[in-house]
TIROKE-777079 format. One line per field, with one value per residue (C-alpha): residue number from 1; z, y, x; residue in three letters; chain. Coordinates in steps of 0.5 Angstrom, whole numbers, plus 2048, in hexadecimal, padded with zeros to 3 digits. Layout:
% residues N
i NUM,...
zz Z,...
yy Y,...
xx X,...
aa Ala,...
ch A,...
This chain:
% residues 545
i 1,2,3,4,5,6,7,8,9,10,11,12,13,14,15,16,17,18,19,20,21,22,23,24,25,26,27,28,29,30,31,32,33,34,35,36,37,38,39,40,41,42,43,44,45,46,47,48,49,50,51,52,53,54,55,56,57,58,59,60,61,62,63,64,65,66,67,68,69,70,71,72,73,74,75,76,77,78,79,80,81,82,83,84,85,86,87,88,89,90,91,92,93,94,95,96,97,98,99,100,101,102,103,104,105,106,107,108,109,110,111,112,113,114,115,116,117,118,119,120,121,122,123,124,125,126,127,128,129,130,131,132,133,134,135,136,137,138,139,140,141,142,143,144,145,146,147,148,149,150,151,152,153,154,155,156,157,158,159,160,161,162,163,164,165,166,167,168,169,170,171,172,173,174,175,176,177,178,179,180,181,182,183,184,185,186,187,188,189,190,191,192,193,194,195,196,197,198,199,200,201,202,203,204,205,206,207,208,209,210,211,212,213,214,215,216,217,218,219,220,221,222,223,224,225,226,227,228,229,230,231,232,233,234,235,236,237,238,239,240,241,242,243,244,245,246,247,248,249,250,251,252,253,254,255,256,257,258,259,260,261,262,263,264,265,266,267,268,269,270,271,272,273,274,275,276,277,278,279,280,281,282,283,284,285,286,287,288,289,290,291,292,293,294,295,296,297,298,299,300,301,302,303,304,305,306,307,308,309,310,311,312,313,314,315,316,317,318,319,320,321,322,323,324,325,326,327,328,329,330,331,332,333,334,335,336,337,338,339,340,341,342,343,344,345,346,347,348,349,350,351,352,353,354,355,356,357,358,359,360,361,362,363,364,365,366,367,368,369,370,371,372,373,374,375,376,377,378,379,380,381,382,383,384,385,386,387,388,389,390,391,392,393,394,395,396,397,398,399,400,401,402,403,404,405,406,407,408,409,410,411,412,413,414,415,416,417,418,419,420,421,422,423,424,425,426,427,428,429,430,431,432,433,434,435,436,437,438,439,440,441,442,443,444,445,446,447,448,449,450,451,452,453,454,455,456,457,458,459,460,461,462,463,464,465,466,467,468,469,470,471,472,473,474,475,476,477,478,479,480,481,482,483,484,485,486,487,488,489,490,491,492,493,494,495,496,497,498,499,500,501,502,503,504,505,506,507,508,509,510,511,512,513,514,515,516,517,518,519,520,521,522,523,524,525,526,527,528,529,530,531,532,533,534,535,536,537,538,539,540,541,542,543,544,545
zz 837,837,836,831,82E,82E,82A,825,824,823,81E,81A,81A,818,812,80F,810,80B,806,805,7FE,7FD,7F8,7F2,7F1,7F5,7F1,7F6,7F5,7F8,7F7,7FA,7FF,800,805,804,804,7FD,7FC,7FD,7F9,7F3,7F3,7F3,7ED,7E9,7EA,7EB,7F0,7F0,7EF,7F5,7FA,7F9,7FC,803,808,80E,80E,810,815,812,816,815,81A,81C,819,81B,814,80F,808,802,803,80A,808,803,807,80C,805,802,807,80F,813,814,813,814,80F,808,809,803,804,80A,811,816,819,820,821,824,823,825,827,826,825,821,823,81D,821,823,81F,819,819,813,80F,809,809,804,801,7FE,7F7,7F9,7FC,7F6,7F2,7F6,7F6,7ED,7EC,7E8,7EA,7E8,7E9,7E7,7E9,7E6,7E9,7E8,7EA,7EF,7F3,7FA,7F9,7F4,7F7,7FD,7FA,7F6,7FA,801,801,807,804,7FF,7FA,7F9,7F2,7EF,7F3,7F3,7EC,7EB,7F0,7ED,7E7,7EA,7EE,7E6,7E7,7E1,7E0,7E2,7DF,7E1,7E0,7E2,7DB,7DD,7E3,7DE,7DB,7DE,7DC,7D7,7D2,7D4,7D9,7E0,7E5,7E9,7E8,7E0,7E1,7DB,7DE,7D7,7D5,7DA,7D9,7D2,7D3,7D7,7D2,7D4,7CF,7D0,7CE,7CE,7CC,7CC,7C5,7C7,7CD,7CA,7C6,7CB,7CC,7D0,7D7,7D8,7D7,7D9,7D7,7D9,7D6,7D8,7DA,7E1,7E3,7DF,7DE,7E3,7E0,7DE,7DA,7D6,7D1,7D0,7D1,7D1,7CC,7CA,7D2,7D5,7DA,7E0,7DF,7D9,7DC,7E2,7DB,7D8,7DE,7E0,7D9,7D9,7E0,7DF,7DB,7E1,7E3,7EA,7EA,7EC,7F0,7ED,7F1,7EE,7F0,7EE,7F0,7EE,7F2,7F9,7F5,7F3,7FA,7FC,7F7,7FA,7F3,7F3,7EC,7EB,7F2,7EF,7E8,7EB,7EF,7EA,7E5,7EB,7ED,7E5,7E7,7EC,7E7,7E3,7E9,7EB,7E5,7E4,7EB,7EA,7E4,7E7,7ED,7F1,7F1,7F7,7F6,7FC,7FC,800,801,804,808,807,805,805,80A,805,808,803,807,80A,80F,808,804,802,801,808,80A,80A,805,800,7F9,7F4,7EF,7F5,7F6,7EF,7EA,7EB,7EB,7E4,7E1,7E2,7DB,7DF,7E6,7E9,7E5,7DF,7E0,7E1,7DC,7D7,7DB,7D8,7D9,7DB,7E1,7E2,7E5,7E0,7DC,7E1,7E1,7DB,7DC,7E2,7DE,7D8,7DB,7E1,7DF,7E4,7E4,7EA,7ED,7EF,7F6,7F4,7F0,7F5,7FA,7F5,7F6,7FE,7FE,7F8,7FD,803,7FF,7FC,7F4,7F0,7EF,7F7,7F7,7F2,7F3,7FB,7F8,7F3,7F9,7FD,7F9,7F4,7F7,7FE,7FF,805,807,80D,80A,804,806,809,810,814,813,812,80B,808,806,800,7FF,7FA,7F8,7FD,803,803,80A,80C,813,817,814,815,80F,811,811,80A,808,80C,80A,803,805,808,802,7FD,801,802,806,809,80D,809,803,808,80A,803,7FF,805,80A,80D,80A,80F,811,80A,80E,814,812,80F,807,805,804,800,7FA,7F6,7F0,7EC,7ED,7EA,7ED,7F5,7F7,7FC,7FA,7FD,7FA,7F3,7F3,7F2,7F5,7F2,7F7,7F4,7EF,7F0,7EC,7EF,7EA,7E9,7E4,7DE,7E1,7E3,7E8,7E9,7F1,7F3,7F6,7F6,7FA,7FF,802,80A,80B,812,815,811,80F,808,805,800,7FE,803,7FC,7FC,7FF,7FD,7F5,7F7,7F8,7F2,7EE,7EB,7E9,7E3,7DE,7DC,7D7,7DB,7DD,7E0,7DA
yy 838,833,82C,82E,834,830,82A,830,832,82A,829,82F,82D,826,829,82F,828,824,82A,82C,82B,824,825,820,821,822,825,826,82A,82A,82F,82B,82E,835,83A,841,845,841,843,84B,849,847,84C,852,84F,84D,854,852,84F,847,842,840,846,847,83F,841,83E,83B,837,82F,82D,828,823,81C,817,816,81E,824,824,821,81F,81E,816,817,81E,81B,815,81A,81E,817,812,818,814,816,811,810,814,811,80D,80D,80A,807,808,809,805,803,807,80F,812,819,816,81E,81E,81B,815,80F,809,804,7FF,802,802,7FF,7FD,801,806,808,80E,814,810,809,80B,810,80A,806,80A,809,810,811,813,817,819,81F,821,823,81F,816,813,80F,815,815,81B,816,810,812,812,80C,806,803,802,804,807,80C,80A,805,807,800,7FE,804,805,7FE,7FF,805,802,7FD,802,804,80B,80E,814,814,81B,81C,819,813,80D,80A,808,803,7FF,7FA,7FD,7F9,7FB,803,804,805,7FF,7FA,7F4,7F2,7F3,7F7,7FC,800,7F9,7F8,7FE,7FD,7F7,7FB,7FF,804,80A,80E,815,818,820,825,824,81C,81F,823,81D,819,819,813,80F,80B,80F,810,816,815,81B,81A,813,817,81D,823,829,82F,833,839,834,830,836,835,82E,82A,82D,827,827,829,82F,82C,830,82D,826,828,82B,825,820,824,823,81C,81B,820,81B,816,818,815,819,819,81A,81E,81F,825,826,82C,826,82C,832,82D,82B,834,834,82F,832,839,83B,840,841,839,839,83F,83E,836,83A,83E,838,834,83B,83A,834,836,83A,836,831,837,839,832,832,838,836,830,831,82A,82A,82B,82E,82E,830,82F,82F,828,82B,831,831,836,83A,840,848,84F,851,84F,850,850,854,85B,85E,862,85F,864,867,862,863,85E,85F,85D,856,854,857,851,84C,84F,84E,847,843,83B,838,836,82F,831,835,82F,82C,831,82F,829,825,82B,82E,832,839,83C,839,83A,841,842,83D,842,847,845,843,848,84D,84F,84D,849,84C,847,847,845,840,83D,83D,839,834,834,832,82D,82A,82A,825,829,829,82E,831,831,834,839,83B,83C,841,844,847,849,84D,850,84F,852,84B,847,83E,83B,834,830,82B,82A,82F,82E,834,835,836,839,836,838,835,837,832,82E,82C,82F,830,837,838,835,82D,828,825,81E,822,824,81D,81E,824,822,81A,81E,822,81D,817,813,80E,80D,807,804,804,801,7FB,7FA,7FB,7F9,7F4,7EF,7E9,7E6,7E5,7E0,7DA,7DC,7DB,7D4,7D5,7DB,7DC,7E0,7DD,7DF,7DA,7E1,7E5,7EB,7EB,7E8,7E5,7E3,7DB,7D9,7D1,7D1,7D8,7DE,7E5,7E9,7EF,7F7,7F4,7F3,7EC,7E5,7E0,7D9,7D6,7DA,7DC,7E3,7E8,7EF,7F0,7F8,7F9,7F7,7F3,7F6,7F2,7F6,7F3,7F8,7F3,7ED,7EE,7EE,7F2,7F2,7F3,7F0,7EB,7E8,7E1,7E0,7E2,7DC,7D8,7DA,7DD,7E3,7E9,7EC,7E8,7EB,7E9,7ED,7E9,7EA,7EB
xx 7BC,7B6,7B5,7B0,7B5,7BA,7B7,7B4,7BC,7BE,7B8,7BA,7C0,7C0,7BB,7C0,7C5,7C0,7BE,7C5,7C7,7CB,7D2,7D1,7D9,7DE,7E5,7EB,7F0,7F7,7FD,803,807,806,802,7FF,806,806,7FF,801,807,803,7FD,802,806,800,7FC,7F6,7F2,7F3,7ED,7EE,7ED,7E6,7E6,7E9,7E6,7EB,7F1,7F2,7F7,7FD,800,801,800,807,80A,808,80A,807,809,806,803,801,7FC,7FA,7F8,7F5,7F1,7EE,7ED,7EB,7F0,7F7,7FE,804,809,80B,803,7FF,7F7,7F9,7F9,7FF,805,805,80B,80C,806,804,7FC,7FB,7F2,7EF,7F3,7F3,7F1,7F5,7F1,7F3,7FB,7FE,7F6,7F5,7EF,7E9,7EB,7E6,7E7,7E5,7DF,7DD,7DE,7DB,7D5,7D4,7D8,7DE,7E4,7EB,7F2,7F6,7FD,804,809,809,803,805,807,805,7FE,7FA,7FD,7FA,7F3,7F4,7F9,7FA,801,806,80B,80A,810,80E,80C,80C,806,804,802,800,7FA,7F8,7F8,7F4,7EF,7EB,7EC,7E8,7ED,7F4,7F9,801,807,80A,809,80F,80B,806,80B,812,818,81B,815,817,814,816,813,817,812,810,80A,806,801,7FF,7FE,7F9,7F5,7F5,7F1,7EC,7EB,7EE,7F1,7F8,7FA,801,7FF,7FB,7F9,7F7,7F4,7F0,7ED,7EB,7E3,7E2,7E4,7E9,7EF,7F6,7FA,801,805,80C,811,812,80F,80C,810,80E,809,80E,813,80E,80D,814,816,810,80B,807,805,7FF,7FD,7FB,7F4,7F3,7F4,7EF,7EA,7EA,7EA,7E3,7E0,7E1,7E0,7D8,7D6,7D4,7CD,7CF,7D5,7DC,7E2,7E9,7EF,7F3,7FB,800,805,80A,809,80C,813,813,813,818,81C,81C,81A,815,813,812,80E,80A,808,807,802,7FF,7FE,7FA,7F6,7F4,7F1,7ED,7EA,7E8,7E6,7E1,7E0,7DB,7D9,7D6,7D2,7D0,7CE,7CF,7D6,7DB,7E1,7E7,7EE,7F4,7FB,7FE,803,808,80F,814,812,812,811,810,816,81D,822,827,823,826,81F,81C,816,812,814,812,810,80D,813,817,813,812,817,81C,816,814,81C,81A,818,81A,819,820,81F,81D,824,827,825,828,82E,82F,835,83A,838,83E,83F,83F,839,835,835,834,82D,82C,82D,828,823,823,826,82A,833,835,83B,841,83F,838,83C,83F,83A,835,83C,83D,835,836,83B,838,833,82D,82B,82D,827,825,82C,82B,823,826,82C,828,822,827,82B,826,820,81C,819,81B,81A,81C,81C,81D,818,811,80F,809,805,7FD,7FB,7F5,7EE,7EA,7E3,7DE,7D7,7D2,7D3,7DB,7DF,7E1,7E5,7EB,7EB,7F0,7F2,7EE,7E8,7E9,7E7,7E2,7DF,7DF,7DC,7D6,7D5,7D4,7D2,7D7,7D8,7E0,7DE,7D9,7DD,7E4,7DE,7DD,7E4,7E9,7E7,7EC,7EC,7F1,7F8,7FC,7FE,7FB,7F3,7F1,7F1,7F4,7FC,801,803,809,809,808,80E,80A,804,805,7FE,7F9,7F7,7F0,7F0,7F1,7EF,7F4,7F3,7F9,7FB,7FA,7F5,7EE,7EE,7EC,7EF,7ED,7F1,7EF,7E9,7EA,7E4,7E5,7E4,7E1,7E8,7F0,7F3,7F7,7FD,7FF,806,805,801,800,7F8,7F6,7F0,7EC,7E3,7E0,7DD,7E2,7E0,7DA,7DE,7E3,7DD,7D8,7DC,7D7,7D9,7DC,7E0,7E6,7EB,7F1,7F5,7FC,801
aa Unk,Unk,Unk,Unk,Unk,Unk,Unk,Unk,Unk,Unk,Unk,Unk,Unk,Unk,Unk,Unk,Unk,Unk,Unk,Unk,Unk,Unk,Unk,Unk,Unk,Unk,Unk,Unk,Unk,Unk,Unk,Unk,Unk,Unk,Unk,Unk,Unk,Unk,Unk,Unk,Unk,Unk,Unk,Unk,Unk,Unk,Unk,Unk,Unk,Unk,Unk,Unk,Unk,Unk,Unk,Unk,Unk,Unk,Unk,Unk,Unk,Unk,Unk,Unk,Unk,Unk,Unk,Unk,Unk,Unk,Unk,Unk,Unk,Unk,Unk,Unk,Unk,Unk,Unk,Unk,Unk,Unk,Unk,Unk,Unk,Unk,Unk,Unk,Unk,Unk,Unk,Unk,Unk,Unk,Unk,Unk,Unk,Unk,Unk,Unk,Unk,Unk,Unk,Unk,Unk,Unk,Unk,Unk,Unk,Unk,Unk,Unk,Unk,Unk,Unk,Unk,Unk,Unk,Unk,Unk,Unk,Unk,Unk,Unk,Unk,Unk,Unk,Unk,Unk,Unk,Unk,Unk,Unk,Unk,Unk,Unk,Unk,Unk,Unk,Unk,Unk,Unk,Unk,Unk,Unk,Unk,Unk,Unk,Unk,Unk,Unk,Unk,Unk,Unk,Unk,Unk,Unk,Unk,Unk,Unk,Unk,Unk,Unk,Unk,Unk,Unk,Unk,Unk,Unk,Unk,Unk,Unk,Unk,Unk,Unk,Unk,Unk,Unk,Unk,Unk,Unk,Unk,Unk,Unk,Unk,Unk,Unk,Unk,Unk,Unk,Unk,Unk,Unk,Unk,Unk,Unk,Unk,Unk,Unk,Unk,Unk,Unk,Unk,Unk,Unk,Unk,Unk,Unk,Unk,Unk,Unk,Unk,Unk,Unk,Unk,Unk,Unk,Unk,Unk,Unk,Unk,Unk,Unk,Unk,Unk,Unk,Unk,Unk,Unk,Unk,Unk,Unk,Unk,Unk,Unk,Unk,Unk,Unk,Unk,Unk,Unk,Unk,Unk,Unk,Unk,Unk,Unk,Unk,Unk,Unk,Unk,Unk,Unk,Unk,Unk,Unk,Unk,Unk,Unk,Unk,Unk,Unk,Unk,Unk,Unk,Unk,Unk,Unk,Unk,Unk,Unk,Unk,Unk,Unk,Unk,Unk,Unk,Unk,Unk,Unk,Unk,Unk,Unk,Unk,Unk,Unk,Unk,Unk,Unk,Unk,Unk,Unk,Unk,Unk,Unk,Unk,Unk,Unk,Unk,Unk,Unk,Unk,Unk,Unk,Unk,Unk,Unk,Unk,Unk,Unk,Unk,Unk,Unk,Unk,Unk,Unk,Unk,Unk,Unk,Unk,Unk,Unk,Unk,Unk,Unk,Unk,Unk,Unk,Unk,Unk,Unk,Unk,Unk,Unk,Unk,Unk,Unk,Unk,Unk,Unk,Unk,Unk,Unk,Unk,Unk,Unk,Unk,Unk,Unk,Unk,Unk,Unk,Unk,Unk,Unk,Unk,Unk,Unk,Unk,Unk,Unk,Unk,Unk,Unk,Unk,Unk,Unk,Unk,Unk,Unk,Unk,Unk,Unk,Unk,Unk,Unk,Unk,Unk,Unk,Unk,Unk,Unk,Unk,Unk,Unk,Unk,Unk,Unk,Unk,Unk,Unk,Unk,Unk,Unk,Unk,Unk,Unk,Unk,Unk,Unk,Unk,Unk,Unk,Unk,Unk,Unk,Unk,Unk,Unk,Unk,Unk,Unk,Unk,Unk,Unk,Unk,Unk,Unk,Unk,Unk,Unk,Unk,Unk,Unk,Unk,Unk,Unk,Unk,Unk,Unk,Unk,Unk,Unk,Unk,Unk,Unk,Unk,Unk,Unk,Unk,Unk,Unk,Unk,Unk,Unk,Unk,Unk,Unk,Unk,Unk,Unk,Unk,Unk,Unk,Unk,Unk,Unk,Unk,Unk,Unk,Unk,Unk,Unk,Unk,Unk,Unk,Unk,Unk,Unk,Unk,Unk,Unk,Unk,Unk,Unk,Unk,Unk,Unk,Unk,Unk,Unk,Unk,Unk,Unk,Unk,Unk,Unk,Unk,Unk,Unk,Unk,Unk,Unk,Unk,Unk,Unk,Unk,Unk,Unk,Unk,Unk,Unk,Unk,Unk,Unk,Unk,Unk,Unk,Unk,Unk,Unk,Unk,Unk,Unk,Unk,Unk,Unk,Unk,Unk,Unk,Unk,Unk,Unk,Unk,Unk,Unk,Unk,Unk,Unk,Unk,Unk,Unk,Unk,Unk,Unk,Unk,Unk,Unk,Unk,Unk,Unk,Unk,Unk,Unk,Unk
ch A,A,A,A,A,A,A,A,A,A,A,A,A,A,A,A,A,A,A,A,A,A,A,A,A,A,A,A,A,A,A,A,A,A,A,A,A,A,A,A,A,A,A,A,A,A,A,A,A,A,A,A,A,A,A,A,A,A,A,A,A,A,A,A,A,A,A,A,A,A,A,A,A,A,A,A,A,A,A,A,A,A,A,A,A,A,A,A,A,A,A,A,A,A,A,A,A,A,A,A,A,A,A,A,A,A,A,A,A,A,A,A,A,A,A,A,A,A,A,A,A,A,A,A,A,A,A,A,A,A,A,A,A,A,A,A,A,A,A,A,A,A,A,A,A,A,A,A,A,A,A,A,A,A,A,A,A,A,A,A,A,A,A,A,A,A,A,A,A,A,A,A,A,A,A,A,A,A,A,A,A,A,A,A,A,A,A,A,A,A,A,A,A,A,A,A,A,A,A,A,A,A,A,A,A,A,A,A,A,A,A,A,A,A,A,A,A,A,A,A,A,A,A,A,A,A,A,A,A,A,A,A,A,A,A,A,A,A,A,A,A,A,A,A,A,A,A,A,A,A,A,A,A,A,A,A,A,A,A,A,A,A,A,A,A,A,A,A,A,A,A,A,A,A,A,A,A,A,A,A,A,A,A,A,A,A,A,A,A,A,A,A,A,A,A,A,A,A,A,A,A,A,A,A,A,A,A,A,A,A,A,A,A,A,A,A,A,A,A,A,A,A,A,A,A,A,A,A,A,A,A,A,A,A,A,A,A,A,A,A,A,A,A,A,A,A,A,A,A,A,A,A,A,A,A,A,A,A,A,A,A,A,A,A,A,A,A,A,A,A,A,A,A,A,A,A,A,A,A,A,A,A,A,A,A,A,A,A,A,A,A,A,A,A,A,A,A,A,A,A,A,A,A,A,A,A,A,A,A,A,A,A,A,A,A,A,A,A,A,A,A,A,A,A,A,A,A,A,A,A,A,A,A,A,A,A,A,A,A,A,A,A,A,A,A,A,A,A,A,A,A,A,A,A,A,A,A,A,A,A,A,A,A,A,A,A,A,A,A,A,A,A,A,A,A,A,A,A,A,A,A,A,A,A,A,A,A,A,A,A,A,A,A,A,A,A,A,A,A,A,A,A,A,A,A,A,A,A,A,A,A,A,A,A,A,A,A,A,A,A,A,A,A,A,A,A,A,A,A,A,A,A,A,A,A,A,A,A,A,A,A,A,A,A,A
């Protein structure tokens, strides 16, 4: 080609790049743990096509930056900021210690400091923000989009910088996470976060009917002390619960009212623990509840035009096959009664089994369970197998779900936990990925799309305000053993909020506090010193309680 052609080629191409339409809102939608075999799984159990199938478009390669095999945390850091990190990581670059350095490589400037995240720079960028999930809303997926913390049990910390973040919808689980235990809740520290969130003029909702009643931002929707039931026991055991396409429903209504848009992150947290627990019923009506989502999610991004829609799993689990070396069915000889029958007996998931158990999980009333609620009578050896694996260390419902499909069902799994396979990506809107993509080009993709700026927003919201102790000025202070802080003079700087405190004064900054013990920086809005030497900004009344 020319010199000439080739500049004719390089300005069309820049010229289809600038016309390409640009995505207002971005919905990320996330169906823990799992892989095509569930997808199948799940489509002929349905029997219908999945509002997913007309989405395919690629898959996404899933390591962490230390584990062929990642989990929760470390993908979904990978999913909200586009880099890579050390396994149990949330918003946050890696450790120093084993890393695989398989490409793209996390620089090494970047181990231990926190990262923007796709939810920070869209709020930064005036747009509004969501959550939705049916597990605690500290668990490592919407932690990962919304905390800077090393470790992702850290459920405490977690939730207070989340509550700190102003997200404008949050739905899920996990309300004893906003409260200290001794008011009936579930947090370590004393500290009250509904409280806080009230006094921001925040509202909570605890059903469906109380969901449905909402019309304005901020709102929380916590629907269970821990998780929320699995989407087939909730009829039964939780009626009061929301469905996960309702929450995504009611998220995008509220968000949609932004005119300069929004972001949402959707999970089906469950359709992971379905696997891990070898339950294939669970794994698959988890599956259906989130693909009713997706519906929902496209059902608005058709009619408005400006939405990008991406779907992804985080990782697999289970490692399940249509078909297993136990199995008495010949393969190729396979019907559709052979694969669903013992599915379609199933009226609970293994935990809501378990739950029907009580206090006596006997022999015998667990086969009496098994045979209520999945139809079938577990012989004395099936018995005693669930008691040889009970013993060898697995919960009851891991031990049951494992003796079930082997015995009554044509399904195999190779694990109880995490395998490293590709899993697929769907993609509908302007601007959506399609092809091979590793899982830190997903955030990438989506950034592209809307118009966010990851690095612009790390400068603005995450900057290093030095070493305490180190720096001149700047030290930990620990007088308020619920909120540790940052001391700049006489001001306060609490860590996880996005507070700067001068006696009763108090300045809401444009991002929290992040403290890294991993390398002794601390970080925050790149405004906080000239805030400590002006003060302007937004007066609160929020007080730590």
């Amino acid at each position: 080609m020319s010199r000439r052609g080739a500049l004719a080629a390089l300005l069309l191409a820049v010229g289809m790049l600038t016309a390409a339409p640009q995505a207002r809102n971005v919905i990320l939608m996330i169906p823990d743990g799992c892989d095509l075999s569930l997808v199948t799984l799940a489509r002929w159990y349905s029997g219908r096509p999945l509002a997913l199938d007309a989405l395919l478009c690629g898959g996404v390669k899933t390591s962490a930056d230390n584990s062929i095999i990642t989990e929760s945390a470390a993908a979904a850091t990978a999913y909200a900021t586009g880099y890579k990190t050390s396994c149990g990581f949330l918003g946050m670059g890696p450790g120093p210690g084993r890393r695989l350095r398989v490409a793209p490589v996390t620089p090494d400037s970047l181990e231990y400091r926190p990262l923007a995240t796709l939810l920070e720079a869209a709020r930064l960028q005036g747009k509004s923000t969501g959550l939705v999930v049916t597990c605690i809303f500290p668990h490592a997926t919407l932690a990962g989009f919304a905390a800077h913390v090393p470790d992702r049990g850290d459920y405490d910390e977690i939730a207070k910088q989340m509550v700190y973040q102003r997200i404008d919808v949050v739905f899920g689980g996990g309300r004893g996470w906003l409260e200290p235990k001794p008011r009936g809740g579930l947090r370590e520290d004393s500290l009250d976060l509904k409280k806080v969130l009230s006094r921001r003029g925040c509202r909570f909702v605890r059903s469906s009917a109380e969901m449905a009643a909402v019309h304005a931002v901020p709102v929380w929707g916590l629907f269970a002390e821990k998780d929320m039931r699995p989407d087939a026991d909730r009829s039964v055991q939780a009626p009061t619960e929301p469905s996960l396409a309702a929450m995504t429903a009611k998220a995008i209504a509220l968000l949609s009212a932004n005119p300069e848009g929004f972001f949402l992150m959707v999970e089906g947290s469950q359709v992971d623990w379905g696997d891990h627990s070898n339950d294939p019923f669970y794994a698959v009506t988890d599956f259906l509840a989130f693909d009713s989502a997706v519906r929902v999610a496209i059902d608005f991004a058709a009619r408005d035009s400006h939405t990008l829609v991406i779907s992804c799993p985080d990782h697999n689990c289970g490692g399940l096959s249509i078909g297993s070396g136990t199995s008495p069915v010949v393969y190729d000889s396979t019907s559709l009664s052979d694969l669903l029958d013992p599915l379609r007996r199933m009226k609970l998931t293994s935990t809501g089994v378990i739950r029907e158990l009580g206090s006596d999980s006997t022999p015998e009333n667990i086969r009496e369970r098994v045979r209520r609620w999945w139809g079938v009578t577990l012989a004395d050896s099936e018995l005693a197998e669930v008691g040889r694996l009970r013993g060898q260390g697995m919960e009851l419902d891991h031990a049951l779900s494992e003796v079930f499909s082997r015995h009554h069902t044509l399904l195999g799994w190779t694990s109880h936990g995490h395998t490293g396979e590709d899993v697929p990506l769907w993609a509908y809107g302007p601007g959506h990925p399609s092809g091979l993509l590793d899982n830190t080009e997903v955030a990438r993709a989506a950034s592209a799309a809307a118009g966010l700026d990851l690095a612009a927003a790390a400068g603005e919201l995450l900057t290093d305000l030095g070493v305490p102790g180190r720096d001149s000025g700047l030290r930990l202070d620990s007088s308020d053993a619920r909120y540790p802080a940052l001391a700049m003079g006489r001001f306060r700087l609490p860590i996880g909020t996005d507070l700067l405190i001068a006696g009763s004064d108090t300045t809401r900054l444009e991002g929290i506090i992040v403290y890294s013990s991993g390398n002794g920086h601390a970080y925050g809005p790149a405004s906080v010193p000239a805030a400590v030497h002006s003060k302007q900004g937004q007066r609160g009344s929020d007080q730590p309680n």
